[in-house]
C-alpha positions, 0 to 999 in steps of 0.5 A, a space after each residue: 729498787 728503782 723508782 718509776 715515774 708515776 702512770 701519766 697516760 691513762 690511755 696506754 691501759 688495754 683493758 678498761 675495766 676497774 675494780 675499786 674495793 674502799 670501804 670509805 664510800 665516799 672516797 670510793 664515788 669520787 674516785 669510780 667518777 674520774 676514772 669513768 671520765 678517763 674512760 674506764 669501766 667501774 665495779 665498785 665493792 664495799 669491802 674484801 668480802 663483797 669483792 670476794 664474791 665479786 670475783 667469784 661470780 
């Protein structure tokens, strides 16, 4: 398999929509605020039940 270089422009997404599921909310804020920053769009879920609904919705 070979390796891929690491996502460098954030800017190359189309759709700027983000799904986090962490149940470490701390962790989960901090990385919902960068990636607002960079522009995207943040849903943030608890864990994989509430992501679950989440998606069913």
């Amino acid at each position: 398999m070979k390796n891929e270089a690491p996502l460098q422009n954030l800017a190359d997404f189309d759709n700027k929509s983000l799904l986090i599921v962490d149940d470490d909310n701390p962790f989960r804020e901090r990385l919902a605020r960068a990636m607002e920053k960079k522009g995207f769009e943040v849903i943030q879920a608890e864990g994989v039940k509430k992501r679950y609904r989440f998606s069913q919705s």
